[in-house]
C-alpha positions as CSV (number, residue, x, y, z in Angstrom):
1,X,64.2,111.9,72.1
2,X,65.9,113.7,75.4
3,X,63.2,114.4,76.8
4,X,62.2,110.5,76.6
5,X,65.9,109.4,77.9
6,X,65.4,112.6,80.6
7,X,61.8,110.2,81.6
8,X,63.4,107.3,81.4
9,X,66.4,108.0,83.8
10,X,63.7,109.9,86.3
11,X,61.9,106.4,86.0
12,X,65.3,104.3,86.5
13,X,66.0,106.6,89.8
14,X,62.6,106.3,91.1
15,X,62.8,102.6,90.9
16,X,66.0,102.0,92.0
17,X,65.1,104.2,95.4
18,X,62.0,101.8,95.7
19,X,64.4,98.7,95.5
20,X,67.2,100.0,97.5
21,X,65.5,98.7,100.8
22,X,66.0,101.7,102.5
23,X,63.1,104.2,103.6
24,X,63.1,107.7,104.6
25,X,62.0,108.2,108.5
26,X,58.8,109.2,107.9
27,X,56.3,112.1,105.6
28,X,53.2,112.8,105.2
29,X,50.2,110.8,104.1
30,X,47.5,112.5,101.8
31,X,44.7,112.2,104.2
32,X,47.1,114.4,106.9
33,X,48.6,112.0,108.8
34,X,52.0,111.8,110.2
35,X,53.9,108.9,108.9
36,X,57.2,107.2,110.4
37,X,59.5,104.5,109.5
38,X,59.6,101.4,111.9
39,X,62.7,99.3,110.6
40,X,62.8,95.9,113.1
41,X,64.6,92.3,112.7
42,X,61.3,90.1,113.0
43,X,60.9,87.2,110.3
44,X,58.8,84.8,109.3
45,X,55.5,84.3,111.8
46,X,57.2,87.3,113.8
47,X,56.8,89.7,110.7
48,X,53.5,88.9,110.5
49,X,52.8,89.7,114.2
50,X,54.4,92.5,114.1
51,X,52.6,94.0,110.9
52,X,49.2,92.8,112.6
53,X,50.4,95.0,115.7
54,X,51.3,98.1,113.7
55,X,48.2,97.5,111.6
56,X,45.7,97.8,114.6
57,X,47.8,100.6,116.2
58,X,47.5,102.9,112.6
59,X,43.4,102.1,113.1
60,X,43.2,102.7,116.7
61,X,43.8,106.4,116.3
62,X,43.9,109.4,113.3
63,X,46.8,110.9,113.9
64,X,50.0,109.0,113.3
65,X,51.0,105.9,110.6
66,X,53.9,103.6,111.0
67,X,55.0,101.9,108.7
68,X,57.1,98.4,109.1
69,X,59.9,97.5,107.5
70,X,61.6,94.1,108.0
71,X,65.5,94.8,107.5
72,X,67.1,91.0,108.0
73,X,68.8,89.6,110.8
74,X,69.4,92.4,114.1
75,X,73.3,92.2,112.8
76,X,72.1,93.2,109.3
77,X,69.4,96.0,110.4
78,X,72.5,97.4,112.8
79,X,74.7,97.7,109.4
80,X,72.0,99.3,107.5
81,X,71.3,101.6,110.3
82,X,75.3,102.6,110.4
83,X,75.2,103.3,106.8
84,X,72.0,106.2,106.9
85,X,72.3,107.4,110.3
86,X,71.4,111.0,110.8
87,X,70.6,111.2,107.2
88,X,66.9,111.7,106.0
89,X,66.9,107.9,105.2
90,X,66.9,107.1,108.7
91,X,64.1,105.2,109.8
92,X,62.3,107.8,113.0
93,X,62.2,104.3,115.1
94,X,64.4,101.0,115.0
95,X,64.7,97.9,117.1
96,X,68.0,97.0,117.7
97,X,69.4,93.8,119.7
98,X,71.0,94.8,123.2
99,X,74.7,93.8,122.3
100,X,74.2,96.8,120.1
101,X,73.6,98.9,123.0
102,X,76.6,101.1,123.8
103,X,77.4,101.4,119.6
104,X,73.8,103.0,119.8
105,X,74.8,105.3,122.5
106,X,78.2,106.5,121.2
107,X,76.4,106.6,117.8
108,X,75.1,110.1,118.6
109,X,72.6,109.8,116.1
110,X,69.8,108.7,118.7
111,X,67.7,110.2,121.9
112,X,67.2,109.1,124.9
113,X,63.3,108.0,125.0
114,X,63.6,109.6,128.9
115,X,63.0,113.1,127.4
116,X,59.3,112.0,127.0
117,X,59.0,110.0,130.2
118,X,60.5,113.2,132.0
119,X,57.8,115.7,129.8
120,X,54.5,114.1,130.7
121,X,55.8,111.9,133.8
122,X,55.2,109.0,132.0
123,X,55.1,106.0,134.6
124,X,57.8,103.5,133.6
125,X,57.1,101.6,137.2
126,X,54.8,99.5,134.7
127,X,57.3,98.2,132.6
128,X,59.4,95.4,134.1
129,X,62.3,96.7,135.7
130,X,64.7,93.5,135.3
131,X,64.0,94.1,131.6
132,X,63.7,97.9,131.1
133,X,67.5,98.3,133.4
134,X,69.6,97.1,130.5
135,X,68.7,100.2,128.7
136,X,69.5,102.6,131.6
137,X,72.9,104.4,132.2
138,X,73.1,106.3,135.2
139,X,69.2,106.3,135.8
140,X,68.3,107.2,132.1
141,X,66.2,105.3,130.2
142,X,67.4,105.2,126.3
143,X,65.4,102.7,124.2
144,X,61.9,100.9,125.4
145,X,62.3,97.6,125.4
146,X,60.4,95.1,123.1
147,X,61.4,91.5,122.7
148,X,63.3,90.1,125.5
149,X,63.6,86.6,126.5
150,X,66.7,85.1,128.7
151,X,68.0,81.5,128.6
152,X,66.2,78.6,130.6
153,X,67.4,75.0,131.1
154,X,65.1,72.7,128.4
155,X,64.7,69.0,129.0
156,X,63.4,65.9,128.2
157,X,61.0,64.5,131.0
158,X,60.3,61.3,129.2
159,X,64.3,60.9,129.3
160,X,64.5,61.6,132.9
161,X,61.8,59.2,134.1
162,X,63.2,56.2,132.0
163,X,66.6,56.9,133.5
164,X,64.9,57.4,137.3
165,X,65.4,61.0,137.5
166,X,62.3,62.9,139.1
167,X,61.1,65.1,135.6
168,X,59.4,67.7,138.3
169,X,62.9,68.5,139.6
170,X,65.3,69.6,137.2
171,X,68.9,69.8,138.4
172,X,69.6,73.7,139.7
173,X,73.5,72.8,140.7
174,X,76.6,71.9,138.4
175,X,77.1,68.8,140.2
176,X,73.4,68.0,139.7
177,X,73.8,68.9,137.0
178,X,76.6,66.3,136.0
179,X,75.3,63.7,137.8
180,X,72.3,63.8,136.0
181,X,74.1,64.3,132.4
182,X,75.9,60.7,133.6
183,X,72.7,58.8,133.9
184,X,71.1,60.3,130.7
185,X,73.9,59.5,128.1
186,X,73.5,56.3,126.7
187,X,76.1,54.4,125.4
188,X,76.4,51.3,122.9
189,X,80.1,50.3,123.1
190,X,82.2,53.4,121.3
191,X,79.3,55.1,120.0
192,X,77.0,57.5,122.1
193,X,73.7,57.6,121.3
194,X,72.3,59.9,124.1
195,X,74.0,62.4,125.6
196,X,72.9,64.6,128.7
197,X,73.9,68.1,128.0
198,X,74.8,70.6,125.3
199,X,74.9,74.4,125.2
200,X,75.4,75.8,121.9
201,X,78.5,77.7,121.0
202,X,77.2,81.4,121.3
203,X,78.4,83.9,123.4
204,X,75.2,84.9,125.0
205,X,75.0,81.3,127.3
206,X,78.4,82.2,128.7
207,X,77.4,85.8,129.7
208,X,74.5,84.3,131.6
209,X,75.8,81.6,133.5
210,X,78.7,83.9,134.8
211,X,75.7,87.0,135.8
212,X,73.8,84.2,137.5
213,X,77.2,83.7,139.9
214,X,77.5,87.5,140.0
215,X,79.8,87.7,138.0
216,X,81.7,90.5,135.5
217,X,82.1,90.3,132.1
218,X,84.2,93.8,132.0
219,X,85.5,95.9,134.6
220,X,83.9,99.5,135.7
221,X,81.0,97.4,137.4
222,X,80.4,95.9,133.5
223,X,80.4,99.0,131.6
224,X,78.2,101.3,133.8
225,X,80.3,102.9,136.4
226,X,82.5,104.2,133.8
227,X,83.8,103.0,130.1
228,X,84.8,99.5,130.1
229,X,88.8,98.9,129.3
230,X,89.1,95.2,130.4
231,X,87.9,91.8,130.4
232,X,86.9,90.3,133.8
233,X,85.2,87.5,132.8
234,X,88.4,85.4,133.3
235,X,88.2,85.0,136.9
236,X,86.9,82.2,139.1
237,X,83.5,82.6,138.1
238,X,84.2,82.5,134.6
239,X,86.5,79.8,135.0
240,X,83.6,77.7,136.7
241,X,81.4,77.6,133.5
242,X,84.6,76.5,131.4
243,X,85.5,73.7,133.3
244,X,81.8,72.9,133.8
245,X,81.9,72.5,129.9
246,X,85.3,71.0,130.0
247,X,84.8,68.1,132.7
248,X,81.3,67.4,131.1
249,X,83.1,66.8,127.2
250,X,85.9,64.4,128.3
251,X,83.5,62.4,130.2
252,X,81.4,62.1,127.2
253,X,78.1,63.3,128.8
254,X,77.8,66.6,126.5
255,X,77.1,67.3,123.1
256,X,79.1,69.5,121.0
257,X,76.2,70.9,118.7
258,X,78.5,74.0,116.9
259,X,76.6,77.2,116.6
260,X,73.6,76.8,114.4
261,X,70.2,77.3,116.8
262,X,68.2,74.7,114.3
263,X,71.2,72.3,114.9
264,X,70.4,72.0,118.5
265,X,66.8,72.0,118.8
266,X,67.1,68.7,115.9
267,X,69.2,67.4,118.0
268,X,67.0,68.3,121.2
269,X,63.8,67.0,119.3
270,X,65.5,63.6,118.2
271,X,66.5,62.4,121.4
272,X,70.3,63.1,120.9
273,X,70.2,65.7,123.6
274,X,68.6,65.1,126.8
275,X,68.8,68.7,128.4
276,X,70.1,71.9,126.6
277,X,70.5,75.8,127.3
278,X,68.2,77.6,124.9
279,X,65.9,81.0,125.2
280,X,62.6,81.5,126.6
281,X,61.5,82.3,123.3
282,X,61.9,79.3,121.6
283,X,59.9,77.1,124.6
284,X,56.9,77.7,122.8
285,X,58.0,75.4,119.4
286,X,59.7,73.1,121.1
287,X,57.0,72.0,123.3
288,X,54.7,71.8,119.5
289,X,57.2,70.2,117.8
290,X,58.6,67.0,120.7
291,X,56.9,64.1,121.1
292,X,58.2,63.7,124.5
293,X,57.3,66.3,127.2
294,X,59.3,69.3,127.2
295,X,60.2,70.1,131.0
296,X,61.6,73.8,131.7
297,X,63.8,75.2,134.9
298,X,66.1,78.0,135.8
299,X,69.8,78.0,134.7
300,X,72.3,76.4,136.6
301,X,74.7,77.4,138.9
302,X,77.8,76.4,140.7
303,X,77.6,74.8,144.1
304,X,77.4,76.8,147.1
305,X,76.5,80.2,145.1
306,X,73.3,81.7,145.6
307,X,71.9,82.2,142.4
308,X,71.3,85.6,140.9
309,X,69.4,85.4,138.3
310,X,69.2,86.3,134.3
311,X,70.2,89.0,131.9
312,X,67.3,89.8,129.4
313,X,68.7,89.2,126.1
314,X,66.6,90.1,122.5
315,X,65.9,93.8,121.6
316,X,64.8,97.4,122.1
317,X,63.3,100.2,119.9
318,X,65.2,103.7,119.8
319,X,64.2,106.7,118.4
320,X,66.3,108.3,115.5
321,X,67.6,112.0,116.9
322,X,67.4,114.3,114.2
323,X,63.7,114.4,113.1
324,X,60.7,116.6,113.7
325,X,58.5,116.9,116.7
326,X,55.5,115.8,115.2
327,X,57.5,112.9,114.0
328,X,58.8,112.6,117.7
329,X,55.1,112.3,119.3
330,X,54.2,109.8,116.6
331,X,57.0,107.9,117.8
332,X,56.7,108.1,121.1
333,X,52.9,107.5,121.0
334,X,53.6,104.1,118.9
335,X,56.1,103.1,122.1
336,X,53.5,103.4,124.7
337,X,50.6,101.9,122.3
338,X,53.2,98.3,122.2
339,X,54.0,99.1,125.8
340,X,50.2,98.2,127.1
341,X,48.6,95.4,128.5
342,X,46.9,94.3,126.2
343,X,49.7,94.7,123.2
344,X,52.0,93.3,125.0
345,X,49.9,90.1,126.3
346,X,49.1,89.3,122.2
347,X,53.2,89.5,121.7
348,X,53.9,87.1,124.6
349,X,51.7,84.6,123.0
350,X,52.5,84.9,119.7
351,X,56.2,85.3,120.2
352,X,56.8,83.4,123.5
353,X,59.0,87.1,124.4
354,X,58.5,88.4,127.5
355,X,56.0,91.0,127.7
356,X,57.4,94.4,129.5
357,X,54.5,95.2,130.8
358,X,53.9,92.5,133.6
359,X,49.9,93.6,133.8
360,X,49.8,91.8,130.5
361,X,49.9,88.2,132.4
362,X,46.9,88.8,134.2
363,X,45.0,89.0,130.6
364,X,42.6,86.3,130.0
365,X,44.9,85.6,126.9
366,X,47.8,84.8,128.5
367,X,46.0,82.6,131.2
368,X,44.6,80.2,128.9
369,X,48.4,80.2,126.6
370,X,49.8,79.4,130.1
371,X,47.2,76.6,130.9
372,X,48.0,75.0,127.8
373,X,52.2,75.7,128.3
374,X,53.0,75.9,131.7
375,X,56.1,76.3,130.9
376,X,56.1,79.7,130.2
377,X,55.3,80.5,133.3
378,X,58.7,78.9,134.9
379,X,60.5,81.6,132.1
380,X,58.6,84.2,133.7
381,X,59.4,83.2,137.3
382,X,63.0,83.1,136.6
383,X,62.8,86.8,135.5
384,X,61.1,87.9,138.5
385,X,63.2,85.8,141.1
386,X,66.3,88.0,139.3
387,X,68.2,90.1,142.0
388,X,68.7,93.6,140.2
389,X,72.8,94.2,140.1
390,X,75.5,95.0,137.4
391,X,76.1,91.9,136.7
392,X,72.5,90.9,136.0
393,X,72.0,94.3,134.1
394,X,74.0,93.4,131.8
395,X,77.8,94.3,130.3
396,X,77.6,97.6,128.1
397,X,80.6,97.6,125.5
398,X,80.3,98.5,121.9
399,X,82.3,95.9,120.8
400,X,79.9,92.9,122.1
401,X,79.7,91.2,118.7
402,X,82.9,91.5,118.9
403,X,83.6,90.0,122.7
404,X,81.1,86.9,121.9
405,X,83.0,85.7,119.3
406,X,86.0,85.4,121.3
407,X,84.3,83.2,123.8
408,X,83.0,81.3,121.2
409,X,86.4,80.3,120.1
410,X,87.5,79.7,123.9
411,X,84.4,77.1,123.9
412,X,85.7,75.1,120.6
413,X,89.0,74.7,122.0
414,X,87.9,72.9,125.0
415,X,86.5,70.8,122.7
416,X,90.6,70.4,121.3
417,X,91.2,69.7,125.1
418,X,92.3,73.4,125.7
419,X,93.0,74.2,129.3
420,X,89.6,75.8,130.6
421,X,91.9,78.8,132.3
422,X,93.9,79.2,129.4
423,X,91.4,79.1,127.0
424,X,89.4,81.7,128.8
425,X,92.7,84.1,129.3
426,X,93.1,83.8,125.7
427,X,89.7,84.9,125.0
428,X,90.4,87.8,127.6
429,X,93.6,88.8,126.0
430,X,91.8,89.2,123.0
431,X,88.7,91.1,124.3
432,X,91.3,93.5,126.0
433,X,93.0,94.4,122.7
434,X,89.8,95.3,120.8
435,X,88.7,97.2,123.7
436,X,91.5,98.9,124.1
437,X,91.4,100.0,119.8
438,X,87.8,101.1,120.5
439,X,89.3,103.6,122.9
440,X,92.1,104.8,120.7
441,X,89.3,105.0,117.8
442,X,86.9,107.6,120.0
């Protein structure tokens, strides 16, 4: 009888480890192979992508296995991560979304993927440098980068002929941009039925229409001069994209569509948006699923300010520190096999991401998804018209999450008929205190 409880409990362990969701960074398989853990964030077609990818990498050579492992959203992979860092539950690779950044670096339970650029001069020059930069600090390269994608002005060219606005020219100012807005919105006595613009309440839009000015978001050049103790997103330029919002909602011309992504692309796809702020990853489905055509152009800017350009948003994959070398090379030889043309052009097409290695758009693959969806191409454009600065790099704080909520408030309260300077000083305020406890915490 103990010795059948003694099984049992050995059985109850075993399967509570296989539920737990967790897997150990990597083993051995029984034909000799080195195995490692990839956890990523991918759902839904994505996962299946993804395990197609890591399925044709394990057969293209006999030396290393991945093995995938979806772990939720990027903000639930980063909490799992936290909780078996530098343990032998650690996954040996892990894509992580780039407001997670700097809480990567500090983490200490990481390397920098430079160690194996620098030991067989591995040529980076092929990965796109407006993408690859936000994971450099002081020259060194510490994740590769995987998805990215940056925000692109959407709109409805059926809406802009009926209301004699040329659909081939989208406006590139705020005061285009505004006029425009005015002769979309259609109105039927109180109520609106149309209206010209929304962004959606996230963080991210803000970031990017204050890089594209040249803009801050924290002082120390954003975070990569030095650590980051202030806000500086408060200052004209920030201002600019508040009172853009502002002046656009108390003339009735924009949308307030909250902070759910589906929410605004219904709206977008029923005709109660005319133009919207969205990523260059969703372009794809939105073009399938409208039955108007689906026009795409850079993001706005003030008047009079030479346009910088886009941060790269999405994710990157890092390398877990404490593992062996033979668990390092497997790593590191899974980076560079995603890293290649031809990898990389399947992911653009599938995912509508960008693909890091530019060589990819000259694959026959990609020239026939871009005959078909042209407007991929103006998301790649965008990209590669970026000027290269700190502002267009990125901020690097470990409190982003954090930071973007804030902003997110300051937007709903313009909504309230909040002060755009006040309810961006506020936000500021705020950002300064938790910046200032995540100092006092290291």
């Amino acid at each position: 009888m103990k010795k059948l409880l003694i099984g049992l409990s050995v059985l109850f362990v075993l399967f509570l480890t296989a539920c737990s969701g967790t897997e150990s960074a990597s083993g051995t398989t029984e034909d000799g192979k080195t195995e490692i853990i990839f956890w990523h964030a991918m759902g839904g077609e994505l996962e299946a992508s993804v395990n197609e990818i890591v399925d044709n990498y394990n057969k293209s050579q006999d030396k290393y296995t991945v093995k995938p492992v979806y772990q939720g959203s990027y903000e639930e992979s980063l909490t799992k991560l936290k909780t078996v860092a530098g343990t032998e539950d650690a996954p040996a690779v892990t894509q992580i979304f780039e407001a997670g950044t700097k809480q990567m670096i500090d983490s200490g339970n990481v390397q920098p993927v430079q160690k194996f650029i620098d030991e067989e001069n591995y040529d980076t020059s092929q990965w796109e440098e407006n993408i690859s930069s936000y994971y450099q600090v002081d020259g060194e390269q510490y994740s590769m980068p995987f998805n990215s994608s940056t925000p692109v002005l959407v709109y409805n060219k059926d809406a802009f002929e009926k209301a004699g606005l040329d659909p081939e020219n989208a406006p590139r100012t705020y005061s285009e941009l505004k006029d425009a807005a005015e002769k979309l919105t259609i109105k039927e006595g109180d109520q609106t039925s149309q209206y010209g613009l929304s962004i959606l309440n996230y963080g991210w839009f803000f970031e990017e229409l204050l890089a594209t000015q040249g803009g801050m978001y924290v002082d120390n050049e954003n975070g990569r001069s030095g650590e980051a103790t202030k806000a500086a997103f408060n200052d004209e330029k920030g201002q600019k994209v508040f009172e853009l919002i502002s002046d656009m909602h108390e003339a009735g011309t924009f949308y307030n569509v909250g902070q759910t992504w589906d929410d605004m692309r219904a709206a977008f796809q029923s005709e109660t948006i005319t133009m919207m702020l969205d990523s260059s990853a969703g372009v794809k489905g939105l073009v399938d699923n409208a039955d108007f055509e689906v026009g795409v152009a850079y993001l706005p800017h003030p008047d009079g300010v030479d346009p910088q350009g886009v941060v790269i948003g999405g994710a990157s994959l890092w390398m877990a520190k404490d593992i062996s070398e033979k668990q390092e090379q497997a790593s590191w030889d899974f980076m560079k096999y995603l890293s290649t043309p031809e990898v990389q052009a399947k992911w653009h097409v599938e995912s509508g991401y960008f693909a890091i290695n530019p060589a990819a758009y000259k694959e026959d693959l990609v020239k026939q998804e871009w005959e078909e969806y042209p407007q991929l191409k103006v998301t790649v454009d965008q990209l590669h018209d970026t000027v290269s600065s700190p502002a267009t790099q990125g901020a690097l704080i470990s409190i982003f999450p954090e930071a973007r909520q804030q902003i997110v408030t300051g937007m709903e309260s313009l909504y309230q008929g909040t002060d755009p300077k006040e309810a961006l000083d506020k936000a500021a305020a705020e950002v300064d205190t938790v910046l200032e406890k995540g100092s006092r915490s290291r």
